[in-house]
C-alpha positions in Angstrom: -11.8 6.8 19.7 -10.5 3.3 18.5 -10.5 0.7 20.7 -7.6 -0.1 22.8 -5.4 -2.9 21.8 -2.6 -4.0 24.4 0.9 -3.4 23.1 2.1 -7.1 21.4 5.3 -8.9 22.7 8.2 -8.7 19.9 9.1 -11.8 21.5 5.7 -13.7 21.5 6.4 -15.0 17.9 10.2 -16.3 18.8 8.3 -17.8 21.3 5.5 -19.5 19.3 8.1 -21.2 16.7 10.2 -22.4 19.6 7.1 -24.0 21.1 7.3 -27.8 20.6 4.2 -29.8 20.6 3.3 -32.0 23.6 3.1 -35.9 23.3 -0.5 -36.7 23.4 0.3 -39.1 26.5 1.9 -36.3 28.3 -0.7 -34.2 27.8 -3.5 -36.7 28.8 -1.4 -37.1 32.2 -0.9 -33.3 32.2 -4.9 -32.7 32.4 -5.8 -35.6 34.5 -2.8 -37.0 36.3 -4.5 -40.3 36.8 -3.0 -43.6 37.6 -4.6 -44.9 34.1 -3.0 -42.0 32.3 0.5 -42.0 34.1 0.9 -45.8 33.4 0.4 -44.8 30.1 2.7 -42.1 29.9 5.6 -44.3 31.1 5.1 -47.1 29.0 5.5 -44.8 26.1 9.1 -43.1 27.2 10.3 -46.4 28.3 12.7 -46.8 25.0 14.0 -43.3 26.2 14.5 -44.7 29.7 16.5 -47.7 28.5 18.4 -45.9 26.1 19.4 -43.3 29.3 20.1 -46.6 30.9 22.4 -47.7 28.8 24.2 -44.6 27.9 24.5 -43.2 31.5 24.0 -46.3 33.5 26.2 -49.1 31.5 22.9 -50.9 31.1 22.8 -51.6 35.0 19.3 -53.1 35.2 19.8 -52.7 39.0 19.6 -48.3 38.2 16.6 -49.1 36.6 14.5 -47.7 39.6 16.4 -44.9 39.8 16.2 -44.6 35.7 12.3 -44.5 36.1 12.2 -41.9 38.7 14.4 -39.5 36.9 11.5 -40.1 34.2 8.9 -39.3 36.4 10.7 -36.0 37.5 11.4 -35.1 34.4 8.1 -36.1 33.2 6.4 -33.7 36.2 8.7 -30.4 35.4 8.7 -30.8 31.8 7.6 -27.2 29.4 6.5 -28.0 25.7 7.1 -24.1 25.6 11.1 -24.2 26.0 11.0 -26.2 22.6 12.4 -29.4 23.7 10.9 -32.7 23.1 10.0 -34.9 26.0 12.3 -37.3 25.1 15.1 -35.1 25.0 14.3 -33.4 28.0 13.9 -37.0 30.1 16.9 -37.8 28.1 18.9 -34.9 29.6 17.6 -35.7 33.3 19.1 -39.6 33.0 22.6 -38.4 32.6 22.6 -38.5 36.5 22.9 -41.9 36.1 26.7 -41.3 35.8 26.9 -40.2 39.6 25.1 -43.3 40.7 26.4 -45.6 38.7 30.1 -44.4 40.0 29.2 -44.7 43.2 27.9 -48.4 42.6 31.3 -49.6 40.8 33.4 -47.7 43.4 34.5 -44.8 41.6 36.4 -46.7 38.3 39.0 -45.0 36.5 37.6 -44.0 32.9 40.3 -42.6 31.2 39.3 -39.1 29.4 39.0 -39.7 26.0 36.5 -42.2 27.1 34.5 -40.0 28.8 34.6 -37.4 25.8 33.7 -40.2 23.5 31.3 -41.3 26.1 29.6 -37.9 26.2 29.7 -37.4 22.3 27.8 -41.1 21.7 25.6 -40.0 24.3 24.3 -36.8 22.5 24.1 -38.1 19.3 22.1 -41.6 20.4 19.9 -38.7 22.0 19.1 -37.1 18.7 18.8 -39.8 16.6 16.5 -41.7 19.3 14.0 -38.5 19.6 14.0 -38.0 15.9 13.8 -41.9 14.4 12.0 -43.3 17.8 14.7 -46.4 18.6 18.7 -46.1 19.1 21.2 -45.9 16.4 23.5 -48.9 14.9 26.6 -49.0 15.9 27.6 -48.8 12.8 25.7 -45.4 11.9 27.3 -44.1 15.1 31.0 -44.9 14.2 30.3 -43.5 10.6 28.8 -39.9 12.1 31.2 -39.7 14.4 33.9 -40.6 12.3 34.8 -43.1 14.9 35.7 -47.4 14.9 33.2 -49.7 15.8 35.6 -50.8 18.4 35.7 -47.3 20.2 32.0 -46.7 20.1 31.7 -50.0 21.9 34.4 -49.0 24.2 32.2 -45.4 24.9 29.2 -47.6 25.2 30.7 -49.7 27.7 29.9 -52.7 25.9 32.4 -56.0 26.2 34.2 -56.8 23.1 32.8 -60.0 21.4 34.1 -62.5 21.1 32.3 -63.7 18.3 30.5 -61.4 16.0 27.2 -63.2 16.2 25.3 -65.4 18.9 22.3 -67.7 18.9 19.3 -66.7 20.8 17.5 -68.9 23.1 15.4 -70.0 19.9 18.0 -70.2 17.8 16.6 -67.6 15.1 19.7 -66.7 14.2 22.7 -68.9 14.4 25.5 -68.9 16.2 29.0 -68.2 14.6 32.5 -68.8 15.2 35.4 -66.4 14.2 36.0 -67.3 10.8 35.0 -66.6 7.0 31.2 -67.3 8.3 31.9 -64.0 10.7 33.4 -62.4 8.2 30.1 -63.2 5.7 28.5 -62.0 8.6 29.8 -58.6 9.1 29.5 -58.0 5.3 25.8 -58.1 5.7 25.1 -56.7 8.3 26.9 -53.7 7.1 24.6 -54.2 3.8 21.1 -53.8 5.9 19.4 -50.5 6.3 18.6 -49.0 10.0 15.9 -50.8 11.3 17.6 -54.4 10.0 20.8 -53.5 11.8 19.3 -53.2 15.1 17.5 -56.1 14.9 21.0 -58.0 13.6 22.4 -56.4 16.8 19.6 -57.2 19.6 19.1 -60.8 18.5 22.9 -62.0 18.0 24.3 -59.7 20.5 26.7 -58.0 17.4 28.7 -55.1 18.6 28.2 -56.7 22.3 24.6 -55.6 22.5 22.3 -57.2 25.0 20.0 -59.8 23.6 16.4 -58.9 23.3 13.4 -61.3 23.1 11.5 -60.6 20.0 8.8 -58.8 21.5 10.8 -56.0 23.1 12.4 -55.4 19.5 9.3 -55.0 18.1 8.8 -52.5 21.0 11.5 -50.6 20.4 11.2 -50.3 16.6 7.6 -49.6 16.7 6.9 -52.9 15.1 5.1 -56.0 15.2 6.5 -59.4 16.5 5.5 -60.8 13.4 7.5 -57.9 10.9 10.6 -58.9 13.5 10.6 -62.3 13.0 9.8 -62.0 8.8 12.9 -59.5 9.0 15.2 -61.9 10.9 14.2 -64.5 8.9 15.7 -62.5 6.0 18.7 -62.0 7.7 19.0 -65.8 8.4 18.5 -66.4 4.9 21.4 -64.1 4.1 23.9 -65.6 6.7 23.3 -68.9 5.3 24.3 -67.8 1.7 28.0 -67.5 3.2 28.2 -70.8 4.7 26.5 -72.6 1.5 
């Protein structure tokens, strides 16, 4: 008599392809939920936290408690097997930080094209984040979206600049009026590459984006301090060729 052999699952390969692998972090905390290894694990997902932040929560830093134990739920219910990614799935999670930051500004008005851009900047900054690790320009976001930078500031919640670049507190990059300089100035920034955009953005404040010291760029990009400032100094250099 052969041996018995248990009727297989039709669905058990579906299953297998759909299965997305765990970060290691995750699953470090996963088989010994430690202090050591849960520190770890939120460091890690903290660019996905302050992207939710800003997306859901206008950049509040005052939600940013909130923001972090969204994570953490997110972080305790989350299943590689249902073929999300982590950061998707604690992306998901901060979209309650609509609710609270409506309750915080007293339940403002957003008109509803706003909100649908809203929710369509959302998504995609979601995507690009949990496939290229750091958020998307604002100009990658108006040109797959088909959408002004103006609007997609509007959706972000961002002010409208009044300039298109600021100095930092170091002065890396400097500061520039509206003029033919700004002008120079959006010309190259639209002439960088990914990476070199959001490091024009987070240390001039283009687009309205909140200034970042150095260190948290590097952060964010997966970079060193040191490749941030040798790529601002390249963008310095360019600026400089338009007010020659």
């Amino acid at each position: 008599m052969p041996p018995f052999r248990p009727p297989q699952d039709k669905r058990l390969g579906a299953f297998t392809a759909n299965k997305t692998k765990a970060p290691a972090e995750w699953q470090a905390w996963h088989d010994d939920p430690s202090d050591d290894n849960y520190s770890t694990l939120m460091d890690s997902v903290q660019p996905t936290i302050q992207s939710g932040l800003t997306s859901y929560g206008g950049g509040d830093t005052a939600l940013k408690t909130r923001a972090n134990i969204l994570a953490a739920q997110a972080m305790t219910d989350y299943d590689p097997a249902k073929g999300a990614s982590l950061n998707t799935h604690i992306h998901n999670r901060l979209q309650r930080l609509q609710r609270f930051r409506a309750a915080r500004t007293n339940v403002v008005h957003i008109p509803e094209n706003v909100r649908l851009d809203r929710g369509n900047v959302s998504r995609y900054s979601a995507e690009y984040l949990d496939k290229h690790g750091y958020d998307p320009s604002i100009s990658d976001i108006a040109d797959r979206l088909n959408m002004s930078q103006k609007r997609v500031q509007k959706a972000l919640g961002r002010p409208e600049a009044t300039s298109t670049a600021r100095s930092t507190e170091k002065g890396d990059l400097p500061g520039l009026a509206r003029s033919a300089e700004d002008i120079w100035a959006d010309y190259v920034y639209h002439d960088l590459d990914e990476r070199n955009k959001k490091i024009f953005e987070w240390t001039t404040g283009y687009g309205g984006t909140d200034v970042l010291p150095k260190k948290d760029i590097a952060k964010r990009l997966g970079i060193t301090p040191a490749a941030v400032s040798l790529r601002i100094s390249n963008i310095m250099t360019k600026l400089q060729e338009g007010v020659a």
